[in-house]
C-alpha positions as CSV (number, residue, x, y, z in Angstrom):
1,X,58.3,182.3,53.0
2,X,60.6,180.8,50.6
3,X,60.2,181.5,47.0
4,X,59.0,178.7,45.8
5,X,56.0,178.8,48.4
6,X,55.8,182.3,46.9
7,X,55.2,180.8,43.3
8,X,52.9,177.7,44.7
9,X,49.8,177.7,43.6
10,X,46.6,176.5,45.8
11,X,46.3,173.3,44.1
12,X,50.3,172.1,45.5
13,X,50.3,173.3,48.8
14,X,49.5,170.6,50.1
15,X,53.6,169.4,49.4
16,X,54.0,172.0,51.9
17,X,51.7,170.9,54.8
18,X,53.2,168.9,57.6
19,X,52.9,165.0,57.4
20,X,51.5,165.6,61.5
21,X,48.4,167.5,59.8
22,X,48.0,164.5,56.9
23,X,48.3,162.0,59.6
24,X,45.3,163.5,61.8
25,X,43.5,163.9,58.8
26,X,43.9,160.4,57.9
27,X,43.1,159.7,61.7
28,X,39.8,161.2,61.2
29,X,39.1,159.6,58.0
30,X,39.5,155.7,59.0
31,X,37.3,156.9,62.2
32,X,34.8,158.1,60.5
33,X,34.4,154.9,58.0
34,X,34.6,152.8,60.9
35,X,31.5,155.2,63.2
36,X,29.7,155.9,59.6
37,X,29.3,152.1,58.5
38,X,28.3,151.2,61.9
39,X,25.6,154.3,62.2
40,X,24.3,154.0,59.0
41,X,22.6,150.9,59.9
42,X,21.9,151.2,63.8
43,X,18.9,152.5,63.8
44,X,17.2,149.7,61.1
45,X,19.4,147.3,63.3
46,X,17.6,148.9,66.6
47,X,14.3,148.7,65.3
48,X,14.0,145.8,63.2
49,X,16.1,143.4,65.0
50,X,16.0,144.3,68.4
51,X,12.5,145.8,68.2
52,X,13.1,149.3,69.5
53,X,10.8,152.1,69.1
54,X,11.8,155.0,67.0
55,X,11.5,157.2,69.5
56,X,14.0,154.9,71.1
57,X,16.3,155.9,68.3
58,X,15.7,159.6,68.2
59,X,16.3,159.6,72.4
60,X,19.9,157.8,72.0
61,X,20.9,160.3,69.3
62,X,19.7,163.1,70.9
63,X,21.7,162.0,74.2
64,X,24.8,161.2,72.1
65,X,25.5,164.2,70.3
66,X,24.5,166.9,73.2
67,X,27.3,164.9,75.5
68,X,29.8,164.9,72.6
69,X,29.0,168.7,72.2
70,X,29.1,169.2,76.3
71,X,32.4,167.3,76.9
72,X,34.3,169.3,74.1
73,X,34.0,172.3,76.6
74,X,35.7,170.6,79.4
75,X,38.4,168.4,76.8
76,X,39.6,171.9,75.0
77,X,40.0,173.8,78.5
78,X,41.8,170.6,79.8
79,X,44.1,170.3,76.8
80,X,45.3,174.0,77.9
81,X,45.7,173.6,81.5
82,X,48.3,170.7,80.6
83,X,49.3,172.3,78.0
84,X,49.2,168.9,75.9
85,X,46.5,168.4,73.3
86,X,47.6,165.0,71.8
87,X,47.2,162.6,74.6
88,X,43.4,163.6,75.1
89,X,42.9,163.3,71.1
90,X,44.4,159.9,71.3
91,X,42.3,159.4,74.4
92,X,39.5,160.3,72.8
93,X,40.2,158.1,69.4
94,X,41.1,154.9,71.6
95,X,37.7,155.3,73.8
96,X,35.8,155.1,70.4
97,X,37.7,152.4,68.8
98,X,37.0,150.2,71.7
99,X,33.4,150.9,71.9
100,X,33.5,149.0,68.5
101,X,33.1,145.8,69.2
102,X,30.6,146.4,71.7
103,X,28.1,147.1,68.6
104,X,28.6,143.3,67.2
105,X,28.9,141.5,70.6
106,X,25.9,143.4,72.3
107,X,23.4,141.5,74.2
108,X,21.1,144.0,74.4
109,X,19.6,147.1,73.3
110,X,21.3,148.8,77.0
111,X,24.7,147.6,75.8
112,X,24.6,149.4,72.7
113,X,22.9,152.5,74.4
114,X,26.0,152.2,76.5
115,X,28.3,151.8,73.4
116,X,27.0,154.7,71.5
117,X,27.2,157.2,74.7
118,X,31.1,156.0,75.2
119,X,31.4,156.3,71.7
120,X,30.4,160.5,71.6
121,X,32.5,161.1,74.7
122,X,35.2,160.0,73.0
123,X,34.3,162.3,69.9
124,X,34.0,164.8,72.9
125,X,37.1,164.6,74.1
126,X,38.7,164.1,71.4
127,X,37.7,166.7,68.9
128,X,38.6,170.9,70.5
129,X,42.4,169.6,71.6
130,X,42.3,168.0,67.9
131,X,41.7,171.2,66.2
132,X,43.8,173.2,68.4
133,X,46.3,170.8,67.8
134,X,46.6,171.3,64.4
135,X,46.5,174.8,64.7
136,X,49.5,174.2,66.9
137,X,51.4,172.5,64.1
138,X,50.5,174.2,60.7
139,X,52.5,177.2,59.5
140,X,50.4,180.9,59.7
141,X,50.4,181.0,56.2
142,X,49.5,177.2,55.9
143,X,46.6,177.7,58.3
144,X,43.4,177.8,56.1
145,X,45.3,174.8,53.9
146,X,45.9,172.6,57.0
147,X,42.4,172.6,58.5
148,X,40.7,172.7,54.5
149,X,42.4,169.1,54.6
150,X,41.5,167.5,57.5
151,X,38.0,168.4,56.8
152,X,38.6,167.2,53.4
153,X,39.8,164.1,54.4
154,X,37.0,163.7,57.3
155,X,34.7,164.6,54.9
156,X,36.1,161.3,52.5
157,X,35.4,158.9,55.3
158,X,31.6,160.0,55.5
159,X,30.4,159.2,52.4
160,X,33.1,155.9,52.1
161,X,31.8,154.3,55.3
162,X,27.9,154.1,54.4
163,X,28.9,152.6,51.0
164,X,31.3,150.1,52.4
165,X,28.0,149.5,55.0
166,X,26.0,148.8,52.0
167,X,28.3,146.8,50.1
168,X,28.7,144.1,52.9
169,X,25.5,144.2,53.2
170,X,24.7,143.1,49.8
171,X,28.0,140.9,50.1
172,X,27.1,139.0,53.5
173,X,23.2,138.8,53.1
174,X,22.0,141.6,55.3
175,X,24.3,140.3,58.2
176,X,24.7,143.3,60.5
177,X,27.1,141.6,62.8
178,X,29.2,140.9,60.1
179,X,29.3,144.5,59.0
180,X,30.0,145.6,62.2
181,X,33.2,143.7,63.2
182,X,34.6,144.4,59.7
183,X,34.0,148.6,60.5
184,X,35.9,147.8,64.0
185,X,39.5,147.3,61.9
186,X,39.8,150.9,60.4
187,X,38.8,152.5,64.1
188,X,42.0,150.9,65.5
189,X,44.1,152.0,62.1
190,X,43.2,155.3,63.1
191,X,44.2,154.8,67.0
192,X,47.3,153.3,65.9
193,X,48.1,156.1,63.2
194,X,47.7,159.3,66.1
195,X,49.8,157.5,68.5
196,X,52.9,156.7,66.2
197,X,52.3,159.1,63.3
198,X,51.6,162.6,65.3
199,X,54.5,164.6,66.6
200,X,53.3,167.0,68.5
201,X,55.3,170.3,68.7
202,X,57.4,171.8,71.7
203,X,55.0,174.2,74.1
204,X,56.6,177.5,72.8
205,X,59.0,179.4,75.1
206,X,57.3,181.9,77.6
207,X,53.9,181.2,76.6
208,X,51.3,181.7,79.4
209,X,50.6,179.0,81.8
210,X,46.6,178.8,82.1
211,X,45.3,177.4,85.3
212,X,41.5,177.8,85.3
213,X,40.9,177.8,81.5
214,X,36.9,178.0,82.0
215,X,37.4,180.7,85.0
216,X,35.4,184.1,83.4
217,X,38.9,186.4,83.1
218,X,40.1,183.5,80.8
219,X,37.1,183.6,79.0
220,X,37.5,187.5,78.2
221,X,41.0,187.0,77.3
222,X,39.5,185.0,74.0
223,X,38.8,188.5,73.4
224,X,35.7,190.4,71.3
225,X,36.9,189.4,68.0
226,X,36.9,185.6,68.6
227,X,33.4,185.7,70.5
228,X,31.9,188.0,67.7
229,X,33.6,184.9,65.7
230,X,31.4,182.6,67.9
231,X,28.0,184.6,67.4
232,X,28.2,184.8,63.8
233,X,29.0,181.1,63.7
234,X,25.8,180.7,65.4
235,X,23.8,182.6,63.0
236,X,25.2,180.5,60.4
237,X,24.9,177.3,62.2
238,X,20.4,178.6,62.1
239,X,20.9,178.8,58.9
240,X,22.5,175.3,57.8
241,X,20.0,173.4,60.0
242,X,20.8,169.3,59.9
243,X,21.0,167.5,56.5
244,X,18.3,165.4,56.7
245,X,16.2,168.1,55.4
246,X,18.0,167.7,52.2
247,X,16.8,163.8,52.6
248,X,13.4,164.9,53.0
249,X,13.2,167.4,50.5
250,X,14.2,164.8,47.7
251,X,11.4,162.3,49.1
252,X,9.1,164.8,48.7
253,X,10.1,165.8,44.9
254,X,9.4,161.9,44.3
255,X,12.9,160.4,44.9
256,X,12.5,156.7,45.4
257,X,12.9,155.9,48.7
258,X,15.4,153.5,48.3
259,X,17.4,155.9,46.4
260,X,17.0,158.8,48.6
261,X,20.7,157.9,50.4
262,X,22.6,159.0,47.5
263,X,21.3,162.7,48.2
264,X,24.1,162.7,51.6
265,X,26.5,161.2,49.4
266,X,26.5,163.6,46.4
267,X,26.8,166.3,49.2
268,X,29.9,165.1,50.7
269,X,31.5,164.3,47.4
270,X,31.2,168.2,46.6
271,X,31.9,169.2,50.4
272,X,35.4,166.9,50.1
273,X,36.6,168.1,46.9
274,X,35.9,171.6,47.8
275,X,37.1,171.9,51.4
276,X,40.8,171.5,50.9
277,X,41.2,174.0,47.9
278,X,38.9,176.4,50.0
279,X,41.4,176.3,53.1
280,X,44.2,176.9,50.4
281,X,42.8,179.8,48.7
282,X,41.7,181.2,52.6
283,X,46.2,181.3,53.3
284,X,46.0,183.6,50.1
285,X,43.2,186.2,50.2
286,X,40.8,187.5,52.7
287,X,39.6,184.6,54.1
288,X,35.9,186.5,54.9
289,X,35.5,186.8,51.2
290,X,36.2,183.1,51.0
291,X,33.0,183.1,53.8
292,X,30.9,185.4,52.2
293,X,31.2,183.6,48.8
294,X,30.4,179.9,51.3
295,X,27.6,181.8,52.5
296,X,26.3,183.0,49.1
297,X,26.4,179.5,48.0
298,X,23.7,178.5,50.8
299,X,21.8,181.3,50.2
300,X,21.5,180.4,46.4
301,X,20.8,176.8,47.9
302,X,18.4,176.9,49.9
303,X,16.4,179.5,47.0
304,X,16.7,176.9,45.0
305,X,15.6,173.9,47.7
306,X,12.3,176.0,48.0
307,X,11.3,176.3,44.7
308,X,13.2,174.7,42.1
309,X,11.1,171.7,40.7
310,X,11.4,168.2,40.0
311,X,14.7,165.7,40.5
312,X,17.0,167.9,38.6
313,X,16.3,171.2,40.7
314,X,16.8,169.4,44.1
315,X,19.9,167.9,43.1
316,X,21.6,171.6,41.9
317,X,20.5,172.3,45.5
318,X,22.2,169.4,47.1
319,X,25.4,170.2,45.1
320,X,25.3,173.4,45.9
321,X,24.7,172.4,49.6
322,X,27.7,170.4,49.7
323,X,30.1,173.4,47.6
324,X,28.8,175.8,50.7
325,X,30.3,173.4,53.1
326,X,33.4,172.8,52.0
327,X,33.5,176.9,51.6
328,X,32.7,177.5,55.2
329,X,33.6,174.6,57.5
330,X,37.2,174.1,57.6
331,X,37.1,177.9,57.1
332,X,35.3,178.8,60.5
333,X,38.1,176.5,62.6
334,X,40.4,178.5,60.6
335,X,39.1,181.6,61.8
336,X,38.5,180.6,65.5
337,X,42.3,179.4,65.3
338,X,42.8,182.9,64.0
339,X,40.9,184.9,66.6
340,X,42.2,182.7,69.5
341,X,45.5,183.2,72.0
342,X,47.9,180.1,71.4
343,X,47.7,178.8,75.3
344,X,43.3,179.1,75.3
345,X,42.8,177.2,71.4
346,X,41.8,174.5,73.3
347,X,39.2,176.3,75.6
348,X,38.6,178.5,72.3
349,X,37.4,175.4,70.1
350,X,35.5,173.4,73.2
351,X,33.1,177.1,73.3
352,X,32.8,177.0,69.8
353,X,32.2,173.4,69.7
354,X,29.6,173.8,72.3
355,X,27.7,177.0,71.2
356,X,27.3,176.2,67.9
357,X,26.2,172.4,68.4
358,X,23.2,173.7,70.6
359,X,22.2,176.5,67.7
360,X,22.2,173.5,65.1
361,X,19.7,171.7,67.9
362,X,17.7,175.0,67.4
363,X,18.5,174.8,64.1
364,X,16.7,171.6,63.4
365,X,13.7,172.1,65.4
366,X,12.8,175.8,63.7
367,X,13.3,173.4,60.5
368,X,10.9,170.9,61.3
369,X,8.4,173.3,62.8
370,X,8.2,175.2,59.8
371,X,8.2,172.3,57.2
372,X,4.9,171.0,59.6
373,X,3.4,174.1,59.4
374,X,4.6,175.6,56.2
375,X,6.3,172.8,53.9
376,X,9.7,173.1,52.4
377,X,9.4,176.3,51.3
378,X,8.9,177.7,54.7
379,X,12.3,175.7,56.5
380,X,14.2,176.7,53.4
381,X,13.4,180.5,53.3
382,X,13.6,180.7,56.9
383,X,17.4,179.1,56.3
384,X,17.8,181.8,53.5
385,X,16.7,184.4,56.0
386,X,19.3,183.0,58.9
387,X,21.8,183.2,56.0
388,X,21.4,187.1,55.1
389,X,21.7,187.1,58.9
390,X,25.4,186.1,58.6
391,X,26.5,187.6,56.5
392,X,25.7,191.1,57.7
393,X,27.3,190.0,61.1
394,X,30.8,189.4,59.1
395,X,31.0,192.9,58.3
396,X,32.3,194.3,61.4
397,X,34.8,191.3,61.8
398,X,36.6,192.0,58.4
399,X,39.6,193.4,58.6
400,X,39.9,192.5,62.5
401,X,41.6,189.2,62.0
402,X,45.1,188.2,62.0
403,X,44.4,185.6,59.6
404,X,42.3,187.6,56.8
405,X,46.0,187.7,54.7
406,X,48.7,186.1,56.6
407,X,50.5,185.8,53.3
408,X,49.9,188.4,51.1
């Protein structure tokens, strides 16, 4: 590493990351204002302009997101077999920018049932060959920086697209059309931007041709350190069950409902301004201390979700919340791209992908059994439990990783 890398600090690595790795996260950002403006209001649009039930609602999301977590499997183990991971990302990218303007043109509630399922195979497919790509690009030592910005950047487009949905709202009278062929322009910026703006790099030299990437031998080749990766993962995923707990919990402190949105956004403000420097920090020291001190964020969270009182208490928690995210996220890709041979990443994310996306199913239905039966407390302490969990399963990983100095 040249000597002025040597002198950098965390906060101006980022001069050294590849423009490839700014471009994809910039891909993800202007996808994710386009899919968040138009899925922060499909479900009032389902319901109270097309009439649907909410259990309508809660059956299309359910079907989206277990196919998006399914076809990551089989998009990550393709990526290696071909040995190309950005033609399926793009693939993936261009199948959800042109399910856009199905959302505005649809006829019918079937149409955009149709729309939404396209839409998740397309975050399917693209997102395991994504991440390995960019482990693919990034320098070892830029590793932790790399995938700290993409979530960073991802993380921006989350909390922009909701506010741009609520802004032409106010601006166009409640005119969801409207709203949604305006959120179809930034889903073909980001098409556009992986297609001419990512190089992707050579296939090294002599590096292993897969042929049955899913076959059980290639699965043992990801080796014990990378599944021990994928269990505590799981663990962790228990613990951080879905965010809209945290929605709840401020309704029941007496939030205004109207005002109960703003909880997800002051979570995503912390988790983007604390994912990058995070992933920087990671290419410096241990990155399982980085972990542990993400994990001892949620654990001081989720004590404080339980029992802190009033407004003020749930919004430390939230803040908190959002500071453990950008601690751990980024950081766990990072890890799996550690753990991982070069020629499986792809089969390596789509099993991570998959494992953990079922666990946060789990996840969330442990969390609303427990807040039936118990209340808040009870999902919350059962997350803090989940948590302690963790991070006694990262002790016989430290140490094992390639990545846990790569610098130093």
């Amino acid at each position: 590493m040249s000597e002025r890398k040597d002198d950098a600090t965390v906060w101006v690595v980022w001069r050294d990351i590849p423009k490839s790795i700014w471009a994809l996260g910039f891909v993800s950002l202007l996808m994710d204002v386009s899919s968040e403006m138009i899925h922060a209001l499909l479900p009032v649009y389902l319901v109270t302009v097309l009439g649907t039930s909410t259990l309508t609602v809660g059956i299309i999301e359910g079907i989206a997101e277990a196919t998006a977590s399914i076809t990551k499997v089989f998009s990550g183990a393709l990526s290696d077999w071909l040995g190309k991971r950005k033609l399926l990302a793009a693939l993936g990218y261009g199948l959800a920018a042109f399910t856009k303007p199905i959302f505005p043109l649809a006829p019918s509630v079937a149409w955009l049932v149709t729309a939404r399922f396209v839409d998740r195979v397309g975050k399917g497919i693209r997102g395991a060959p994504r991440d390995a790509l960019i482990a693919d690009i990034s320098p070892e030592n830029l590793r932790g920086a790399s995938f700290g910005l993409r979530q960073s950047l991802d993380t921006v487009g989350a909390f922009i697209g909701p506010f741009l949905a609520i802004a032409l709202m106010w601006l166009t009278a409640n005119h969801f059309t409207a709203v949604f062929w305006v959120a179809v322009i930034p889903a073909f910026l980001s098409l556009t931007l992986i297609i001419f703006a990512v190089k992707e790099p050579e296939r090294p030299e002599g590096l292993r041709q897969v042929r049955m990437p899913l076959h059980p031998s290639e699965l043992v080749r990801l080796g014990a350190t990378y599944w021990w990766v994928v269990a505590v993962a799981s663990v962790f995923t228990l613990a951080r069950f879905s965010e809209a707990f945290l929605i709840l919990r401020a309704q029941s402190s007496g939030m205004p409902v109207a005002l109960v949105p703003i909880v997800l956004v002051i979570m995503n403000v912390v988790y983007a301004l604390s994912a990058y420097p995070a992933g920087a920090l990671s290419d410096r020291v241990d990155r399982i201390t980085i972990l542990i001190i993400g994990l001892s964020l949620l654990l001081a969270a989720d004590i404080v979700l339980a029992f802190a009182p009033g407004l003020g208490g749930i919004a430390l928690g939230v803040v908190l919340w959002g500071a453990h995210m950008g601690l751990t996220q980024g950081l766990l890709a990072t890890l799996v791209a550690d753990a991982s041979p070069p020629e499986l990443r792809g089969t390596a994310f789509g099993m991570f992908n998959l494992v953990t996306g079922l666990a946060l199913l789990v996840a969330s239905v442990i969390a609303g059994a427990l807040w039936d039966k118990v209340g808040p407390q009870g999902t919350f302490m059962a997350g803090a439990a989940f948590t302690v969990l963790t991070l006694v399963g990262l002790m016989p990983i430290r140490g094992k990783l390639r990545g846990d100095a790569p610098s130093a």
